[in-house]
VMD Tcl script that draws the C-alpha trace (Angstrom):
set ca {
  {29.56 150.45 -173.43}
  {26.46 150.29 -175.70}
  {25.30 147.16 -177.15}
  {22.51 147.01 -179.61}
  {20.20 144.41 -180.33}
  {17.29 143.10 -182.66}
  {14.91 140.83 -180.84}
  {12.63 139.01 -183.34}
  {8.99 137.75 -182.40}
  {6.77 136.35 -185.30}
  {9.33 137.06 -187.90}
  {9.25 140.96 -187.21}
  {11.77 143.63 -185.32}
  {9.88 144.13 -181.78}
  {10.39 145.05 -178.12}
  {8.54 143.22 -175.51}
  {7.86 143.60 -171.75}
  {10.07 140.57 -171.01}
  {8.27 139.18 -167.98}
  {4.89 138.63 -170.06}
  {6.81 136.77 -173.06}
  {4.94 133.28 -173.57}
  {1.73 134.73 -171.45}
  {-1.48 135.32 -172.59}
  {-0.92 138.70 -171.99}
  {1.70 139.35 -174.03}
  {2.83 143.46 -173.84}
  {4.99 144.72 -176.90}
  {6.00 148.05 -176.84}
  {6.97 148.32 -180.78}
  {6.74 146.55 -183.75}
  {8.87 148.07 -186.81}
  {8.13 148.12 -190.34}
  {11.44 147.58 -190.92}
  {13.03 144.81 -191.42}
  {16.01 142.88 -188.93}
  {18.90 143.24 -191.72}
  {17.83 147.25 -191.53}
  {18.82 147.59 -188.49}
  {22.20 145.17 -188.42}
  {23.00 147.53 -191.63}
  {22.45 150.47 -189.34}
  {25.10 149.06 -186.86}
  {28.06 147.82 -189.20}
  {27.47 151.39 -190.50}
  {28.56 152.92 -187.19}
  {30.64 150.41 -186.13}
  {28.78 148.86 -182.92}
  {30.13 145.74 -182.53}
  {28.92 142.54 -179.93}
  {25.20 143.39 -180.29}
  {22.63 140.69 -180.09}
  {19.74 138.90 -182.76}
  {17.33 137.20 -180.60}
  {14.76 134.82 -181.35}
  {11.93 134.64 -179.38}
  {9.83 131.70 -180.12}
  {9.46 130.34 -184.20}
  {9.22 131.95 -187.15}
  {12.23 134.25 -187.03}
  {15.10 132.20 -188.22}
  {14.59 134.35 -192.14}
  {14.63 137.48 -190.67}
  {18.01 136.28 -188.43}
  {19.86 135.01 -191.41}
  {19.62 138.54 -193.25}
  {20.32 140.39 -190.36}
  {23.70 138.17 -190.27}
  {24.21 138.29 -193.65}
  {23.80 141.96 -193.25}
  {26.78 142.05 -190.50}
  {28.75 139.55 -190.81}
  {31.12 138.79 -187.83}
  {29.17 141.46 -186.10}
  {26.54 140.13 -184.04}
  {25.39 137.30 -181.32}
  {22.77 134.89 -182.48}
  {20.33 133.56 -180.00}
  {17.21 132.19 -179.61}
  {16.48 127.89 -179.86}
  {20.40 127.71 -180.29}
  {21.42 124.10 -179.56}
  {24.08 121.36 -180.86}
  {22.64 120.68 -183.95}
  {22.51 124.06 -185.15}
  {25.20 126.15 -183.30}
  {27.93 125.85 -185.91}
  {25.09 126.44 -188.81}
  {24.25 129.75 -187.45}
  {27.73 130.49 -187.09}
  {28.56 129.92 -190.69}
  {25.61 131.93 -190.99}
  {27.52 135.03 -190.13}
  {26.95 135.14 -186.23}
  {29.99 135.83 -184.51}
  {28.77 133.97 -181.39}
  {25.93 131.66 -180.47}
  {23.92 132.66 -177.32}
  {22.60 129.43 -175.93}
  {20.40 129.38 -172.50}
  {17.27 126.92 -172.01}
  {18.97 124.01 -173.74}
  {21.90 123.78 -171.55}
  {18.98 123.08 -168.59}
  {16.81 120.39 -168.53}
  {14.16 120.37 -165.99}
  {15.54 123.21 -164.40}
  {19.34 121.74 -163.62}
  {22.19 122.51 -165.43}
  {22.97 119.59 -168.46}
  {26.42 119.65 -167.85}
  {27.20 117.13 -170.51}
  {25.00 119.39 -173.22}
  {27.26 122.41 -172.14}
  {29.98 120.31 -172.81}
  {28.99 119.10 -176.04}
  {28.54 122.51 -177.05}
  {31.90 123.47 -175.99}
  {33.88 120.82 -177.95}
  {31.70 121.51 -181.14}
  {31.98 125.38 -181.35}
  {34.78 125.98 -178.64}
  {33.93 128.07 -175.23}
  {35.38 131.32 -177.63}
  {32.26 131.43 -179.80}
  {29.75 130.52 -177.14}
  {27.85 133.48 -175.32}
  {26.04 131.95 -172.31}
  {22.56 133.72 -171.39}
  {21.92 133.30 -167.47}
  {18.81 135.87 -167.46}
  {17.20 135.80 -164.22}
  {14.20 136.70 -162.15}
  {14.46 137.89 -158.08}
  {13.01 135.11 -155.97}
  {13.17 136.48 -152.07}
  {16.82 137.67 -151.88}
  {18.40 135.72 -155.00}
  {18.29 136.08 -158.79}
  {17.14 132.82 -160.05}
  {18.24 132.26 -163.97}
  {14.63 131.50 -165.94}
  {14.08 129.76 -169.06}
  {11.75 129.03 -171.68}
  {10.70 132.32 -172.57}
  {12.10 133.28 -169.17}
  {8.90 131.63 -167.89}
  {10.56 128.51 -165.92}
  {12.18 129.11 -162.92}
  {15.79 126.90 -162.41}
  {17.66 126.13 -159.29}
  {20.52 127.96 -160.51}
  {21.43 131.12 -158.52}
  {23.17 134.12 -159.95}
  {25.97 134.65 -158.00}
  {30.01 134.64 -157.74}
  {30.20 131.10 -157.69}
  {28.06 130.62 -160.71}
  {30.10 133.06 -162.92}
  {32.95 131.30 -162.01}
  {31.82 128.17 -162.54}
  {30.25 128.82 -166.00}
  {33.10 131.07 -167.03}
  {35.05 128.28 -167.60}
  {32.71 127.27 -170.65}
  {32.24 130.60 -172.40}
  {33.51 134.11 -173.39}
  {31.10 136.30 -172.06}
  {27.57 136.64 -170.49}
  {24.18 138.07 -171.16}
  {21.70 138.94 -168.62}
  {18.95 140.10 -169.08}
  {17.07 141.74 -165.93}
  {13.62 140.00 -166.57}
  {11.15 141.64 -163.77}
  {12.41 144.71 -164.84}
  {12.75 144.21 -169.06}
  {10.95 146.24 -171.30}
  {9.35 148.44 -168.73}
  {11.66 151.48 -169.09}
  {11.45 152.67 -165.33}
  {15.10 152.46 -164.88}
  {17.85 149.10 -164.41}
  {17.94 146.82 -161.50}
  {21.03 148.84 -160.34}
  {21.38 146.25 -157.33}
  {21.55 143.38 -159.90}
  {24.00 145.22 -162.04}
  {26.34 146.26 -159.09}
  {26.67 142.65 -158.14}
  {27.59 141.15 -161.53}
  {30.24 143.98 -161.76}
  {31.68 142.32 -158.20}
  {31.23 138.86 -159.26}
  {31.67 138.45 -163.48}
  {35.47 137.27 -164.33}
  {34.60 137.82 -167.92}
  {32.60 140.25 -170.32}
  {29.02 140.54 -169.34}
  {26.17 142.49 -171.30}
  {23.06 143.23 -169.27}
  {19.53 144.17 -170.79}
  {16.88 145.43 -168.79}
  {15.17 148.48 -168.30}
  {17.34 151.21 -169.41}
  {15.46 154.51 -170.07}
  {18.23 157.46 -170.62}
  {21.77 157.80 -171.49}
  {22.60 157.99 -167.56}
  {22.03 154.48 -167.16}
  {24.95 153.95 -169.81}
  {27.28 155.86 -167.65}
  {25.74 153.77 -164.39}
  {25.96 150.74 -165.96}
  {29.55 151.32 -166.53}
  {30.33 152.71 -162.91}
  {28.32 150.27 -160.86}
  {29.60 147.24 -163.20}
  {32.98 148.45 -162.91}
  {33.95 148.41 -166.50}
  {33.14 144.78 -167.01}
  {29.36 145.11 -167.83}
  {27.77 146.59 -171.26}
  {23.97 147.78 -171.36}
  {22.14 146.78 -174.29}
  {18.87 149.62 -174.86}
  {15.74 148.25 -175.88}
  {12.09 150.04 -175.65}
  {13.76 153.32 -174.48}
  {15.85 153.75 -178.07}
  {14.12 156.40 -180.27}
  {15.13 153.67 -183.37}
  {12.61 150.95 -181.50}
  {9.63 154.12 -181.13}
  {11.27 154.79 -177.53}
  {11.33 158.86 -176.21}
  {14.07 158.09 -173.33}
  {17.53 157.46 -175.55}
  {18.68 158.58 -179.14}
  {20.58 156.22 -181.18}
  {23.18 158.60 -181.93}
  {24.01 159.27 -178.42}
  {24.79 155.47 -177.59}
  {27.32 155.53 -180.75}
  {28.60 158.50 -179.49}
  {28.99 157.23 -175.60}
  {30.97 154.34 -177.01}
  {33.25 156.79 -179.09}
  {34.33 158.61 -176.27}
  {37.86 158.07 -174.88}
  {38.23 155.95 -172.21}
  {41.47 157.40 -170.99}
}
mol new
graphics top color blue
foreach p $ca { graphics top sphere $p radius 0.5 }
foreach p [lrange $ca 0 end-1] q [lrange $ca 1 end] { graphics top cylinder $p $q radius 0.2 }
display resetview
């Protein structure tokens, strides 16, 4: 299935080559004029549901709270998530809190964190973002801006393990994020084997074939979210309307 997003950089809709996030070098591929709640309006219109607002780095949380307020009960808020805020931004209209870097601390797991943030918000409102980089043969998860390598490798065990603590996953396929020459289809066929629970993946989607491959190699268990390649984010690769009309198809 399709899932939509609106990632937020410097309080405006943009899509960004995800490997160069926090660099000097920062790549963007678009920056709308329009603004977050725009685009959430354009998804409770058509009835896309689990689709993500992410923050990347300060300045967005305005632009977040409208594009909840615009959905309500409709979309995943992450980006700085933590204890202190999780249940605010779910009052806020998020129907799940994505949390990642906060849950690591010097690149281990904080197992007592995760476990804070279970007991506050309960493991059926928490989204847990394990987006990872290829180190050798292994997919190490990053943080920070996907910038800081951890020690914690993507694998069966590690879905397992975390699934305990959360209802679903997002991974996004950082060396390959934002460059639109086609998903990490080695990545994706191994979360399919190895996820016990919902799993979105993000990265580097460029036509409505990768939908349908998404969906065979993850074995019905994985969604693709479309970023750069979607004509609605100045992308020539997908039209929107075709991802609302993949996900009305029957599945019989």
């Amino acid at each position: 299935m399709f899932r939509p997003c609106i990632d937020l950089h410097e309080g405006r809709v943009k899509q960004i080559v995800g490997g160069t996030l926090g660099d000097a070098g920062l790549r963007t591929n678009f920056v709308s004029e329009k603004p977050a709640s725009w685009f959430a309006e354009l998804y409770r219109r058509d009835g896309l549901t689990g689709g993500h607002v992410i923050q990347l780095g300060v300045g967005n949380e305005d632009q977040a709270r409208a594009a909840l307020a615009a959905y309500p009960g409709g979309l995943h808020l992450g980006g700085g998530v933590n204890a202190g805020n999780a249940r605010t931004w779910l009052e806020a209209g998020a129907s799940h809190v994505i949390v990642t870097s906060w849950v690591f601390r010097e690149g281990r797991v904080d197992w007592a964190r995760l476990e804070e943030l279970v007991k506050l918000i309960g493991k059926d409102r928490l989204v847990l973002d394990l987006s990872c980089r290829r180190r050798g043969e292994d997919y190490l998860v990053v943080t920070d801006r996907w910038q800081k390598f951890t020690d914690l490798v993507v694998n069966a065990e590690t879905l397992r393990t975390f699934s305990q603590y959360c209802t679903e996953f997002l991974i996004h396929a950082v060396d390959v994020e934002g460059l639109c020459r086609g998903i990490d289809g080695e990545l994706v066929e191994k979360l399919g084997q190895w996820t016990p629970i919902p799993m979105t993946y993000a990265g580097g989607a460029n036509s409505l074939a990768d939908l349908t491959e998404v969906t065979r190699l993850g074995q019905g268990k994985v969604d693709l979210t479309i970023g750069s390649a979607l004509d609605i984010f100045g992308g020539s690769g997908v039209k929107y309307e075709e991802c609302v009309g993949f996900n009305r198809r029957p599945t019989a």
